[in-house]
PDB file with SEQRES, HELIX, SHEET and CRYST1 records, atoms N, CA, C and O in Angstrom:
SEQRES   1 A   83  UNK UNK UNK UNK UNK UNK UNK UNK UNK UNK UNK UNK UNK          
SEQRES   2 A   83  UNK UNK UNK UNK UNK UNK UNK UNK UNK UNK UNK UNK UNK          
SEQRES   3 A   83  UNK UNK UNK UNK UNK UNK UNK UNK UNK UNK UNK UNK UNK          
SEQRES   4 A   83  UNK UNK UNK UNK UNK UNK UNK UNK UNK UNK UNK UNK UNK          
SEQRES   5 A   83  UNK UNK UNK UNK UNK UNK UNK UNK UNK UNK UNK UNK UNK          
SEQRES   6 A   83  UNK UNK UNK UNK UNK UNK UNK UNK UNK UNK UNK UNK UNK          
SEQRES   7 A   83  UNK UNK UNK UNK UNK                                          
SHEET    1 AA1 8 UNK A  41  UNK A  46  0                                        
SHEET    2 AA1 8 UNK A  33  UNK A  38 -1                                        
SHEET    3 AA1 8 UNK A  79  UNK A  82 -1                                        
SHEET    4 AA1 8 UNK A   8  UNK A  14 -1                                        
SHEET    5 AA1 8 UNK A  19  UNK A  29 -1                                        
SHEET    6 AA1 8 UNK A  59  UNK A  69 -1                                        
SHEET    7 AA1 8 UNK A  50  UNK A  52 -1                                        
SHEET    8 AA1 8 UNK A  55  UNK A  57 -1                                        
CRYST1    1.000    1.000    1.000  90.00  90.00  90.00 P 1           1          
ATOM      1  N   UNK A   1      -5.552 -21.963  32.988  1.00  0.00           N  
ATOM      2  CA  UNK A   1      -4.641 -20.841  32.900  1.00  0.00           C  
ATOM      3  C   UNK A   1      -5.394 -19.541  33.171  1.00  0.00           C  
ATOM      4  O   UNK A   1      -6.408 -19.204  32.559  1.00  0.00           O  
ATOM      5  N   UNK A   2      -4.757 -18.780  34.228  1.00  0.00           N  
ATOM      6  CA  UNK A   2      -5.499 -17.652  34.306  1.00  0.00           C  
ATOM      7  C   UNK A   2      -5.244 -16.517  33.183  1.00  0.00           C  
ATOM      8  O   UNK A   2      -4.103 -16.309  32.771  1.00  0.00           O  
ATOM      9  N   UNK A   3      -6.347 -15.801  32.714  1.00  0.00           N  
ATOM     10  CA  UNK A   3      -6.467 -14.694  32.110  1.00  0.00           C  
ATOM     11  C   UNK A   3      -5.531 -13.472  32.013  1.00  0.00           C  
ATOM     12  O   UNK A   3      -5.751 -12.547  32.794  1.00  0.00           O  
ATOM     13  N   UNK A   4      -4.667 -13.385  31.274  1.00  0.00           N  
ATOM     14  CA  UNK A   4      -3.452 -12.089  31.425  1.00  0.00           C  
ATOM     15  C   UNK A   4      -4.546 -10.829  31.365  1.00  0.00           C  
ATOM     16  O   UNK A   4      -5.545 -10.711  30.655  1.00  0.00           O  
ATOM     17  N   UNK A   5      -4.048 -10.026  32.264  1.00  0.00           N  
ATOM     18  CA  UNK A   5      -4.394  -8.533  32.160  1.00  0.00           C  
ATOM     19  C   UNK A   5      -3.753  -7.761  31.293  1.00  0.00           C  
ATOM     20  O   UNK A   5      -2.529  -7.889  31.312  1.00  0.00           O  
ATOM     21  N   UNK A   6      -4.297  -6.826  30.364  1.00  0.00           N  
ATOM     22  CA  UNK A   6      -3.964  -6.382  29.253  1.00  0.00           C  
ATOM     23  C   UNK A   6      -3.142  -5.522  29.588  1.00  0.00           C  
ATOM     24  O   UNK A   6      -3.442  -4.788  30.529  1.00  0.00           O  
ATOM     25  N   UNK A   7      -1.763  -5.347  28.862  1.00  0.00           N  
ATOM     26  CA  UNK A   7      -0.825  -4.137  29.352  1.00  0.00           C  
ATOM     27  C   UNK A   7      -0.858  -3.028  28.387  1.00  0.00           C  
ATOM     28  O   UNK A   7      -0.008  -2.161  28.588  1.00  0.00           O  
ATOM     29  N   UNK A   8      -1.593  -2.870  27.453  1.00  0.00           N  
ATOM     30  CA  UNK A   8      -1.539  -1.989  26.911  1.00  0.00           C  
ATOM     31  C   UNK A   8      -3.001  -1.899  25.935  1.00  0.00           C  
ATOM     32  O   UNK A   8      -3.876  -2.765  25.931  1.00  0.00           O  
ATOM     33  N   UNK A   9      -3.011  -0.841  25.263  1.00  0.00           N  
ATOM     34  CA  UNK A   9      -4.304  -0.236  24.233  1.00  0.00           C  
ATOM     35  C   UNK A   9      -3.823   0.289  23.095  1.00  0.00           C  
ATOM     36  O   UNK A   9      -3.341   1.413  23.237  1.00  0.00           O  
ATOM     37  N   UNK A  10      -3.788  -0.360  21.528  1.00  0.00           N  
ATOM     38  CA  UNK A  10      -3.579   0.752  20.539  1.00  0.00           C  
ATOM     39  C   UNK A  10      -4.185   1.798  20.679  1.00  0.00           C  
ATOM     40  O   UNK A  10      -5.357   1.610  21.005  1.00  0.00           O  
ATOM     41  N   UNK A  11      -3.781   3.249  20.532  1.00  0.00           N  
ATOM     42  CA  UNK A  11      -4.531   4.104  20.511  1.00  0.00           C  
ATOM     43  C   UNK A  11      -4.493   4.725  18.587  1.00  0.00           C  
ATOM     44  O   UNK A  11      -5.559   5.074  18.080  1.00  0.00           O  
ATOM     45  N   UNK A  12      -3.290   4.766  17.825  1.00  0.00           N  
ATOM     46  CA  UNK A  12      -3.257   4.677  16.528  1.00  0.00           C  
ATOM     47  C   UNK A  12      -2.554   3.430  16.016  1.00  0.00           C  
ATOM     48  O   UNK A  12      -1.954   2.546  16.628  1.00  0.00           O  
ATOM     49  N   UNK A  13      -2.781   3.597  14.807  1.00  0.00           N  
ATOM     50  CA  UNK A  13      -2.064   2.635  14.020  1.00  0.00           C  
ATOM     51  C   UNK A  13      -1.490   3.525  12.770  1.00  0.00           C  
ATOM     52  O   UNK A  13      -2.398   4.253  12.369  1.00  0.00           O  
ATOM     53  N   UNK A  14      -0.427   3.686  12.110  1.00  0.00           N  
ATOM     54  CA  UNK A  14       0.015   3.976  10.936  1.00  0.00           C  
ATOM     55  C   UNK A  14       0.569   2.787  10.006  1.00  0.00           C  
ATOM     56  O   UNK A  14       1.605   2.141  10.166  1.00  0.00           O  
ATOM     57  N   UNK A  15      -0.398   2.670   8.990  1.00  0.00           N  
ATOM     58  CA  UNK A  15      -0.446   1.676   8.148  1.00  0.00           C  
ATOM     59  C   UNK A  15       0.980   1.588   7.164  1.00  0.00           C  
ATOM     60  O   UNK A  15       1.468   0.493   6.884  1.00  0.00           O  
ATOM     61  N   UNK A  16       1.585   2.903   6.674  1.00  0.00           N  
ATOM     62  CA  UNK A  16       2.138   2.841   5.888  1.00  0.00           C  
ATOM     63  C   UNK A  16       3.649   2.449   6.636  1.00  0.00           C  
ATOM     64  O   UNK A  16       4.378   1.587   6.143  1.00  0.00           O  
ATOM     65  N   UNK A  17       4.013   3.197   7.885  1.00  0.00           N  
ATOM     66  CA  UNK A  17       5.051   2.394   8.615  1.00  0.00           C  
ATOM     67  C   UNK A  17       4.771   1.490   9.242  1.00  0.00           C  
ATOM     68  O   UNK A  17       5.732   1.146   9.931  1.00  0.00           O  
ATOM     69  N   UNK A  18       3.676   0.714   9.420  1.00  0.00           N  
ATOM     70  CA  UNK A  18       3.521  -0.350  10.199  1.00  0.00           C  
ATOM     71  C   UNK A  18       3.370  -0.238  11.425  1.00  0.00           C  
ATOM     72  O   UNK A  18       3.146  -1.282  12.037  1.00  0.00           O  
ATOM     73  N   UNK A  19       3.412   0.552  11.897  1.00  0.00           N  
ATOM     74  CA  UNK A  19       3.664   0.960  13.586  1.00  0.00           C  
ATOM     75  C   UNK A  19       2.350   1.456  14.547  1.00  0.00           C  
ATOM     76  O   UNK A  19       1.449   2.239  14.246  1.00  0.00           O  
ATOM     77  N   UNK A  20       2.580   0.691  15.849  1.00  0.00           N  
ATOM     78  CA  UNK A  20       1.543   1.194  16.390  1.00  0.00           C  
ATOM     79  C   UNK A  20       1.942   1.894  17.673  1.00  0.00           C  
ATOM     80  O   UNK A  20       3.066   1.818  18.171  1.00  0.00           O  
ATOM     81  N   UNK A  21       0.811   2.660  18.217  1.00  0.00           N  
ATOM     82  CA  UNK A  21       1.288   3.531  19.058  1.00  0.00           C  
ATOM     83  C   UNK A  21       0.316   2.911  20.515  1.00  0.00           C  
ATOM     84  O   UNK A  21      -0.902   2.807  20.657  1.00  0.00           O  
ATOM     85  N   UNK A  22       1.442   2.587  21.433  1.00  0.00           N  
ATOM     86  CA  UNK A  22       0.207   1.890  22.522  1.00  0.00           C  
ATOM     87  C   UNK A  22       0.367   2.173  24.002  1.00  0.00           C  
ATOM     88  O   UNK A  22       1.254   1.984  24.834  1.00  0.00           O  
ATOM     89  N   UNK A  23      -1.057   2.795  23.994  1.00  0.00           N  
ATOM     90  CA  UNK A  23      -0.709   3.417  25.876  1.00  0.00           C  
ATOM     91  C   UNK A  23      -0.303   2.386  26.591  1.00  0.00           C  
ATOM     92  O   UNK A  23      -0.741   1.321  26.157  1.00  0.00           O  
ATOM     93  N   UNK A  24       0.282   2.312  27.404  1.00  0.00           N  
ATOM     94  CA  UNK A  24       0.752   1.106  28.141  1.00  0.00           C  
ATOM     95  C   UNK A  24       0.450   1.549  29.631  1.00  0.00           C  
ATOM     96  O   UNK A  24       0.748   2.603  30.193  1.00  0.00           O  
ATOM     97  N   UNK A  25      -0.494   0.002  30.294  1.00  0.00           N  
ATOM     98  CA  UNK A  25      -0.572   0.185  31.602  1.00  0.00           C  
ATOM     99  C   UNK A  25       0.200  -0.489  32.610  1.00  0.00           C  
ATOM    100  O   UNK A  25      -0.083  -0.802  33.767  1.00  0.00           O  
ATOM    101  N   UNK A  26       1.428  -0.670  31.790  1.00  0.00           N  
ATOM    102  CA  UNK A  26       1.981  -2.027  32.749  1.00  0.00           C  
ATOM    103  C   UNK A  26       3.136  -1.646  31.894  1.00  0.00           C  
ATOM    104  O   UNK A  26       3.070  -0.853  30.955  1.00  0.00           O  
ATOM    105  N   UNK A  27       4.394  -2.392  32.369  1.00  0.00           N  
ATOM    106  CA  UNK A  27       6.263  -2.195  31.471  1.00  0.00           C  
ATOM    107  C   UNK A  27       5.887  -2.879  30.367  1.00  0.00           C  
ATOM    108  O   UNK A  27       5.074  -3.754  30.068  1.00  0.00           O  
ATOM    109  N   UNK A  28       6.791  -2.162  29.804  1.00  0.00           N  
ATOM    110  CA  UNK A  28       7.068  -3.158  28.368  1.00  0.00           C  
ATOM    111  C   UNK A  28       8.584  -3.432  27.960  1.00  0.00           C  
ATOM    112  O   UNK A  28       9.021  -2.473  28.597  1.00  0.00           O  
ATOM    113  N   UNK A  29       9.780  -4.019  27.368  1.00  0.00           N  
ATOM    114  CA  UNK A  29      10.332  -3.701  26.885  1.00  0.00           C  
ATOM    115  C   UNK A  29      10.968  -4.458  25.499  1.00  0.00           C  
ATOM    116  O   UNK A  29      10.479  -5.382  24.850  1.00  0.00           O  
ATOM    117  N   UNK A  30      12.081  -3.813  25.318  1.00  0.00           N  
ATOM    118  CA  UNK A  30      12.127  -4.421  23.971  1.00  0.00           C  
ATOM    119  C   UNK A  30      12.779  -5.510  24.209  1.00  0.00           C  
ATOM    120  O   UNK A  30      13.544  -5.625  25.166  1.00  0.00           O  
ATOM    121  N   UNK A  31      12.489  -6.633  23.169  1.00  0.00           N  
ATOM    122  CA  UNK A  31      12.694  -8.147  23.269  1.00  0.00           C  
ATOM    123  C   UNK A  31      11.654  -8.944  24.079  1.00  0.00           C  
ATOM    124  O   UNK A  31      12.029 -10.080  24.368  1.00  0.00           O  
ATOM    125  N   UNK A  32      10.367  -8.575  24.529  1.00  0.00           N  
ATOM    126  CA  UNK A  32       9.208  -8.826  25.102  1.00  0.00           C  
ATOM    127  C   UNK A  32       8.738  -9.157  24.171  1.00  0.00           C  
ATOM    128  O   UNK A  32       8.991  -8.632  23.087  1.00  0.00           O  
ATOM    129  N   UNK A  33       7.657 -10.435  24.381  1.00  0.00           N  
ATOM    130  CA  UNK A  33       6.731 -11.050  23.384  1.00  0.00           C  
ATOM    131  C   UNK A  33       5.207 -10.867  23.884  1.00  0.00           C  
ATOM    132  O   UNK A  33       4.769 -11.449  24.876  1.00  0.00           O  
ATOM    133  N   UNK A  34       4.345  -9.863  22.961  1.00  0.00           N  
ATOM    134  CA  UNK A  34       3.574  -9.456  23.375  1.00  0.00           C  
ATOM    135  C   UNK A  34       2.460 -10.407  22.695  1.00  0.00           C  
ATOM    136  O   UNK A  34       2.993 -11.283  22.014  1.00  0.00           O  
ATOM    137  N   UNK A  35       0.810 -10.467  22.706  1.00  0.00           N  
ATOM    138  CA  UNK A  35       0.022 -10.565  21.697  1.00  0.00           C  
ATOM    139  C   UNK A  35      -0.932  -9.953  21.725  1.00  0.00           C  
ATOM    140  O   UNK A  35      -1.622  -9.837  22.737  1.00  0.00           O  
ATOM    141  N   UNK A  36      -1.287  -9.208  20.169  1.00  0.00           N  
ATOM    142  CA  UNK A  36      -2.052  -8.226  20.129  1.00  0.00           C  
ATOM    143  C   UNK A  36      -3.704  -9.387  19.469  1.00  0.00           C  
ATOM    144  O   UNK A  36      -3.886 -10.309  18.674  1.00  0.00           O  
ATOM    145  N   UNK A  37      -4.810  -8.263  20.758  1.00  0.00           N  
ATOM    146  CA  UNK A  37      -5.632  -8.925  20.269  1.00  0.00           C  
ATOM    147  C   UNK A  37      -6.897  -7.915  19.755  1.00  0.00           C  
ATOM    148  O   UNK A  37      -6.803  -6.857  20.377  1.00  0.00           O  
ATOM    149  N   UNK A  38      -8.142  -7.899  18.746  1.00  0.00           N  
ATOM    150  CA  UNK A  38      -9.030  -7.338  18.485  1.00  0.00           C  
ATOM    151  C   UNK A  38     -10.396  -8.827  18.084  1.00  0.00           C  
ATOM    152  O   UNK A  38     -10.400  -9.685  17.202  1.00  0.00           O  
ATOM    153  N   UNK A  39     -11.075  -8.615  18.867  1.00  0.00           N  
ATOM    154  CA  UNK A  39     -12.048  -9.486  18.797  1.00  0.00           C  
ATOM    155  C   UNK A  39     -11.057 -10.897  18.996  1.00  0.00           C  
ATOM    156  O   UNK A  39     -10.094 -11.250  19.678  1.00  0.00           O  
ATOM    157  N   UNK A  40     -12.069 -11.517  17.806  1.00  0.00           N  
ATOM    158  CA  UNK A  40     -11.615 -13.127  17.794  1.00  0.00           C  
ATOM    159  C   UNK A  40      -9.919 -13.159  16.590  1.00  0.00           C  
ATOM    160  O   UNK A  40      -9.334 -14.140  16.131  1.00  0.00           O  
ATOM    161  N   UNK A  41      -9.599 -11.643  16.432  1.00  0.00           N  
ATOM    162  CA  UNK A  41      -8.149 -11.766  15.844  1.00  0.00           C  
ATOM    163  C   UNK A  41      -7.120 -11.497  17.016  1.00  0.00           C  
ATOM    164  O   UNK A  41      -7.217 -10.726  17.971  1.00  0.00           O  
ATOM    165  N   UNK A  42      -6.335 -12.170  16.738  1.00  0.00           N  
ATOM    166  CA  UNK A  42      -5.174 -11.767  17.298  1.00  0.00           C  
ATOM    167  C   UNK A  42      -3.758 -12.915  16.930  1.00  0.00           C  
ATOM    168  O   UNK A  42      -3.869 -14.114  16.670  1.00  0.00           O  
ATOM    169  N   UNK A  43      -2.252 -11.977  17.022  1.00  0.00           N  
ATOM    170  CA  UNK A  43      -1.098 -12.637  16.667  1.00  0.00           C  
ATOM    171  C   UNK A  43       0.121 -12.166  18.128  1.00  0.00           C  
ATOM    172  O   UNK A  43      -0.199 -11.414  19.048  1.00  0.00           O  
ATOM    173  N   UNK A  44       0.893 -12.545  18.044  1.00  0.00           N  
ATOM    174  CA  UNK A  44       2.252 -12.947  18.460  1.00  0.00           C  
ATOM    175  C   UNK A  44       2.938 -11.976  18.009  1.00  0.00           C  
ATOM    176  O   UNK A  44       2.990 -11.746  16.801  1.00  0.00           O  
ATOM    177  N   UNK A  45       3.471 -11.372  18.762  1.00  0.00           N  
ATOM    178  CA  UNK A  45       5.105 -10.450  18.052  1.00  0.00           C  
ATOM    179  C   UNK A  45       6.057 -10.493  19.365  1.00  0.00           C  
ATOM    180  O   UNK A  45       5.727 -10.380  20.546  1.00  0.00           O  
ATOM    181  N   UNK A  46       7.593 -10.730  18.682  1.00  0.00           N  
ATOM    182  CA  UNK A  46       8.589  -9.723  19.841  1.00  0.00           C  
ATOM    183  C   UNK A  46       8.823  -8.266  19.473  1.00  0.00           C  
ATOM    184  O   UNK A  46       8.683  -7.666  18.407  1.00  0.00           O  
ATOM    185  N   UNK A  47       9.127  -7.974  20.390  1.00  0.00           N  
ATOM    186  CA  UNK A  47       9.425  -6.383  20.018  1.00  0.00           C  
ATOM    187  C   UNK A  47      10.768  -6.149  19.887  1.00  0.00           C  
ATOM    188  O   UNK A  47      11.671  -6.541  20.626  1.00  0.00           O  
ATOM    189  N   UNK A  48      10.864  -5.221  18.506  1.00  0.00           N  
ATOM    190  CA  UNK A  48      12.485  -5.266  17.848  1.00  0.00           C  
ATOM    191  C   UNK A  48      12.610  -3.824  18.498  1.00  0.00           C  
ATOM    192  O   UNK A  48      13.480  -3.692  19.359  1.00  0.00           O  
ATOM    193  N   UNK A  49      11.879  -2.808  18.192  1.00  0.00           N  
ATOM    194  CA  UNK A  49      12.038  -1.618  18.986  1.00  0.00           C  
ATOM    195  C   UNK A  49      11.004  -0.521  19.469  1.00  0.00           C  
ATOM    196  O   UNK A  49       9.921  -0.399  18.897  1.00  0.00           O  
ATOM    197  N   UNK A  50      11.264   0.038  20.226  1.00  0.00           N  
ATOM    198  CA  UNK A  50      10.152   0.832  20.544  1.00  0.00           C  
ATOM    199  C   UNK A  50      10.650   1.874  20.845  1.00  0.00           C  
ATOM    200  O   UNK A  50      11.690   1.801  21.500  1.00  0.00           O  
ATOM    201  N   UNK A  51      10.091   3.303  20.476  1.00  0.00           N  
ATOM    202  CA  UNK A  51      10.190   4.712  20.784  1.00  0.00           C  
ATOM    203  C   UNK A  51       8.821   5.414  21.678  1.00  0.00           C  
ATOM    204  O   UNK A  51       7.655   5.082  21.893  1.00  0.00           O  
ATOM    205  N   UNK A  52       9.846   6.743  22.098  1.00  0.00           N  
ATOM    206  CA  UNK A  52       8.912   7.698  22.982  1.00  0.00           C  
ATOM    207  C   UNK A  52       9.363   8.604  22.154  1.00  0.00           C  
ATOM    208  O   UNK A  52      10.569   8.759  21.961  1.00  0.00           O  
ATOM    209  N   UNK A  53       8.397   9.339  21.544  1.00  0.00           N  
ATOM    210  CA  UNK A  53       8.851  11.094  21.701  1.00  0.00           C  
ATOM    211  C   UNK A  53       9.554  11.292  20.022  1.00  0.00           C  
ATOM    212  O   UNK A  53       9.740  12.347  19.416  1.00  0.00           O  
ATOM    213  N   UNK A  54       9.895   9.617  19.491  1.00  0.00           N  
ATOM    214  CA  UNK A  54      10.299   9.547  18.369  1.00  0.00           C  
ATOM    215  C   UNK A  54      11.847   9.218  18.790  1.00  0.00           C  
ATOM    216  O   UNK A  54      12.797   8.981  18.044  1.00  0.00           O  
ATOM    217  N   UNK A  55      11.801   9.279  20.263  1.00  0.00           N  
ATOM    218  CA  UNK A  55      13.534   8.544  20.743  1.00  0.00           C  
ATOM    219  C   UNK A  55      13.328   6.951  21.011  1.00  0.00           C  
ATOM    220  O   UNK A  55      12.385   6.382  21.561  1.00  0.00           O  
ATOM    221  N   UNK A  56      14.426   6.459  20.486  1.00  0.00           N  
ATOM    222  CA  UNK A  56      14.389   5.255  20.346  1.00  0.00           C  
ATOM    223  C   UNK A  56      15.023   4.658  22.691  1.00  0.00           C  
ATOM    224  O   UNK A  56      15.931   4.982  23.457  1.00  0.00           O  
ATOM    225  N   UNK A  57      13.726   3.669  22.746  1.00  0.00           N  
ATOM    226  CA  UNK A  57      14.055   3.851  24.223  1.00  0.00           C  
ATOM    227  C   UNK A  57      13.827   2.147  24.169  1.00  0.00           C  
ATOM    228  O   UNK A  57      13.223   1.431  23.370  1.00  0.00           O  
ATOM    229  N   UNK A  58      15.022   1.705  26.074  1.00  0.00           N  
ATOM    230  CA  UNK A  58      14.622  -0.230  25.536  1.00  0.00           C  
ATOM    231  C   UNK A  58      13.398  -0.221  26.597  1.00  0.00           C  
ATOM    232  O   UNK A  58      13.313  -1.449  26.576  1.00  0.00           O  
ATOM    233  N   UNK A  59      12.730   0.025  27.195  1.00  0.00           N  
ATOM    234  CA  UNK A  59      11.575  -0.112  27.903  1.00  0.00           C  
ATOM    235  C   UNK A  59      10.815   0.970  28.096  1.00  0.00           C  
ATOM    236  O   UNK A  59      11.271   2.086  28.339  1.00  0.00           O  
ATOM    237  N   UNK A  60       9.280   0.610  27.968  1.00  0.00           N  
ATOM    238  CA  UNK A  60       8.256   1.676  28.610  1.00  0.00           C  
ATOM    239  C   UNK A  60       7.868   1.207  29.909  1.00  0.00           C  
ATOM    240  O   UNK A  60       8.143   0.091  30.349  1.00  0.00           O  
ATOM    241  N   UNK A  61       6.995   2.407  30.715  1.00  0.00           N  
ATOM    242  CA  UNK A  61       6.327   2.363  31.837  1.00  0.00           C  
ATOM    243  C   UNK A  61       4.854   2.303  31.629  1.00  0.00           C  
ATOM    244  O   UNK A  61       4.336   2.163  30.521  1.00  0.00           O  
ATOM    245  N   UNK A  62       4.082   2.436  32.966  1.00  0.00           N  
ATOM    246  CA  UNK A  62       2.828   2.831  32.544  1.00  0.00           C  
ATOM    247  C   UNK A  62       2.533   4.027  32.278  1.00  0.00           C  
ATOM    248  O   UNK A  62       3.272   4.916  32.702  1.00  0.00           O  
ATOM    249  N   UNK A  63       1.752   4.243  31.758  1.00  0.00           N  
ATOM    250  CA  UNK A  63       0.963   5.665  31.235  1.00  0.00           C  
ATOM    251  C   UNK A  63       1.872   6.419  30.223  1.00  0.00           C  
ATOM    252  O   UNK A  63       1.889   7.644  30.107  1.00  0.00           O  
ATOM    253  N   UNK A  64       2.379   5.832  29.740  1.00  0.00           N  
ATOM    254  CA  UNK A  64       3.461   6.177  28.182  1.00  0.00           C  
ATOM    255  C   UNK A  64       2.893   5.842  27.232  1.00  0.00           C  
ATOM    256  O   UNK A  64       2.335   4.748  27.147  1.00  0.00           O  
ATOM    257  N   UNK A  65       2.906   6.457  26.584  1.00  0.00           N  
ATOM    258  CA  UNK A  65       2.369   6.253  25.036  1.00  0.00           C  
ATOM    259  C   UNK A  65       3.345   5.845  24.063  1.00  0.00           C  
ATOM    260  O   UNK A  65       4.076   6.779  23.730  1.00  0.00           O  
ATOM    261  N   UNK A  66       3.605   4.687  23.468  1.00  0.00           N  
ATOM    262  CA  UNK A  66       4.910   3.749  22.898  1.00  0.00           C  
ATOM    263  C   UNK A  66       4.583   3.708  21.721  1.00  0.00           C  
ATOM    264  O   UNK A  66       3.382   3.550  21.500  1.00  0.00           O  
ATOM    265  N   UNK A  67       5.607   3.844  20.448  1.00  0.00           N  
ATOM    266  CA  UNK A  67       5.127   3.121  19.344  1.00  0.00           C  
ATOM    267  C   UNK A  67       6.338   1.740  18.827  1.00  0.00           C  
ATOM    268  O   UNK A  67       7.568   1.766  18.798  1.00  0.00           O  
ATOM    269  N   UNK A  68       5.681   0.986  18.586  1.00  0.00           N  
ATOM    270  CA  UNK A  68       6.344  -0.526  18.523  1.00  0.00           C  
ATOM    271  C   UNK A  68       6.127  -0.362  16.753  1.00  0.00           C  
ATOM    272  O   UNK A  68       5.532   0.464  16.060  1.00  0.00           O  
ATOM    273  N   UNK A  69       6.615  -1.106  16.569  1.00  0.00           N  
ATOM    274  CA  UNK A  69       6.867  -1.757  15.010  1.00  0.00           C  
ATOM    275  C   UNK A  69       6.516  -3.198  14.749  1.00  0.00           C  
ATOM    276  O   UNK A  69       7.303  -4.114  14.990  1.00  0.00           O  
ATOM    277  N   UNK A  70       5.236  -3.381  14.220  1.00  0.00           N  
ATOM    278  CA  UNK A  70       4.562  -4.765  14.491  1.00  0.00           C  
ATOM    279  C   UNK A  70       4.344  -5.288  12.915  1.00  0.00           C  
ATOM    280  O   UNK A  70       3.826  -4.627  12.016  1.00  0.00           O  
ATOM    281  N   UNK A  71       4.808  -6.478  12.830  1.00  0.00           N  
ATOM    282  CA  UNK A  71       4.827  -7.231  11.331  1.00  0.00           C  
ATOM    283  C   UNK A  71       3.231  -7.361  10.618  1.00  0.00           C  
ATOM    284  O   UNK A  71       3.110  -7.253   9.397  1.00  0.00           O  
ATOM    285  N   UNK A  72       2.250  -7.559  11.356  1.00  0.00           N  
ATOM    286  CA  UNK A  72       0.962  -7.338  11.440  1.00  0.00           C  
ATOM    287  C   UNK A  72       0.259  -6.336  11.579  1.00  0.00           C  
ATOM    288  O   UNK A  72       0.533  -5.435  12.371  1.00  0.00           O  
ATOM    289  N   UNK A  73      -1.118  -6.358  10.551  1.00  0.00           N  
ATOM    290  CA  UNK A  73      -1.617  -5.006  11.095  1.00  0.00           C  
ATOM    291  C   UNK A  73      -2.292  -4.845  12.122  1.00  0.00           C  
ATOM    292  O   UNK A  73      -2.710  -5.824  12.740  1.00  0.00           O  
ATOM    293  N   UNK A  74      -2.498  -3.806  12.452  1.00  0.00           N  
ATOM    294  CA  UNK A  74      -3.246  -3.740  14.404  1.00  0.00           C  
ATOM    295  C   UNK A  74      -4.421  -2.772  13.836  1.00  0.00           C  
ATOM    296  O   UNK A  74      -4.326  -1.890  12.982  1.00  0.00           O  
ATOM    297  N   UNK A  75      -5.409  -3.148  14.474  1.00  0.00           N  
ATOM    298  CA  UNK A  75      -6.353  -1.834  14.569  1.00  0.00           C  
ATOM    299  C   UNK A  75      -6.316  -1.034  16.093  1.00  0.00           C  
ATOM    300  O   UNK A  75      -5.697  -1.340  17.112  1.00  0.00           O  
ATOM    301  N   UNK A  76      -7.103  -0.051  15.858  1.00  0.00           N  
ATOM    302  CA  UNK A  76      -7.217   0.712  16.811  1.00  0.00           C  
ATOM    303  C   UNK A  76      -7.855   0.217  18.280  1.00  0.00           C  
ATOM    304  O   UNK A  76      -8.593  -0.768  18.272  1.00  0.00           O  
ATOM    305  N   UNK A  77      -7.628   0.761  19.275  1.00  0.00           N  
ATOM    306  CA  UNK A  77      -8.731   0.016  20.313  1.00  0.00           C  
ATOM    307  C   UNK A  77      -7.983  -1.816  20.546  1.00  0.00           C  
ATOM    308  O   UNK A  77      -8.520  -2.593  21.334  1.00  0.00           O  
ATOM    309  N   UNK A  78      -6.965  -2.144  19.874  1.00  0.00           N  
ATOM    310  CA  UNK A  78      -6.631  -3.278  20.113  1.00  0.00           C  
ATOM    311  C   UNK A  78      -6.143  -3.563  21.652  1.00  0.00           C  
ATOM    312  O   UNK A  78      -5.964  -2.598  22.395  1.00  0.00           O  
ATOM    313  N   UNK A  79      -5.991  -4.529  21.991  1.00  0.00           N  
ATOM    314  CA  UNK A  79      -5.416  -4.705  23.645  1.00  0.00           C  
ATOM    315  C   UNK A  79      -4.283  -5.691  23.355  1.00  0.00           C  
ATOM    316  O   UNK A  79      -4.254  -6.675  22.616  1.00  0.00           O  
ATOM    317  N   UNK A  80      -3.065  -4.969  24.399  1.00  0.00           N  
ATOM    318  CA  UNK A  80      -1.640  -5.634  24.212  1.00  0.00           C  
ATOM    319  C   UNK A  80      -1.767  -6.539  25.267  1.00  0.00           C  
ATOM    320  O   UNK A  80      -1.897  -6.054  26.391  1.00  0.00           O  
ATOM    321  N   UNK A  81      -1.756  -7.842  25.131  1.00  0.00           N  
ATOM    322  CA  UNK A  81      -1.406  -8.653  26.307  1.00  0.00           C  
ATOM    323  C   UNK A  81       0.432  -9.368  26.403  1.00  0.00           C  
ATOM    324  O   UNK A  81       1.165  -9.453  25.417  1.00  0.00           O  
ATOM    325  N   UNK A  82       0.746  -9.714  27.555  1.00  0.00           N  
ATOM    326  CA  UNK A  82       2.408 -10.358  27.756  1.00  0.00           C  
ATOM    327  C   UNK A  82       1.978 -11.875  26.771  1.00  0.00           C  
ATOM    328  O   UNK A  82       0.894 -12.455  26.818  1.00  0.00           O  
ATOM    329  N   UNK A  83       2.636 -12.087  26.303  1.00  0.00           N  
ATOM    330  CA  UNK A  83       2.471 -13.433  25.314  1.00  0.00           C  
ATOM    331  C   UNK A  83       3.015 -14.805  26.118  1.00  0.00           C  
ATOM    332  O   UNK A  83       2.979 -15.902  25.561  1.00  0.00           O  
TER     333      UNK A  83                                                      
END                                                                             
């Protein structure tokens, strides 16, 4: 299986809403199953929703800065791959 190219980068994480905020180099949208990885961690999520700007939007582009709502915590520097 070839290697997915990463579509995105946490750039924050806010712990207390759960949410991460992730530049994206590639589409994303909502109902996409992404997996977030950091080192030898990483999990599975779909995406229930995602905002720009704090507006609730159903897809990003590249070079947008997104925040998703992820059941897991993410660190920073994490890489979003298509699941």
């Amino acid at each position: 299986m070839a290697k997915s190219k990463p579509i995105g980068k946490i750039t924050h994480w806010y712990d207390k809403i759960g949410v991460a905020v992730v530049k994206l180099g590639g589409s994303l949208k909502v109902g996409d199953s992404i997996k977030v990885k950091h080192g030898d961690d990483e999990f599975e999520e779909t995406i229930d929703s995602m905002q720009l700007n704090h507006e609730s939007i159903k897809s990003g582009k590249k070079g947008q800065e997104v925040a998703i709502k992820l059941s897991h915590q993410a660190k920073e520097n994490s890489e979003v791959y298509p699941a």
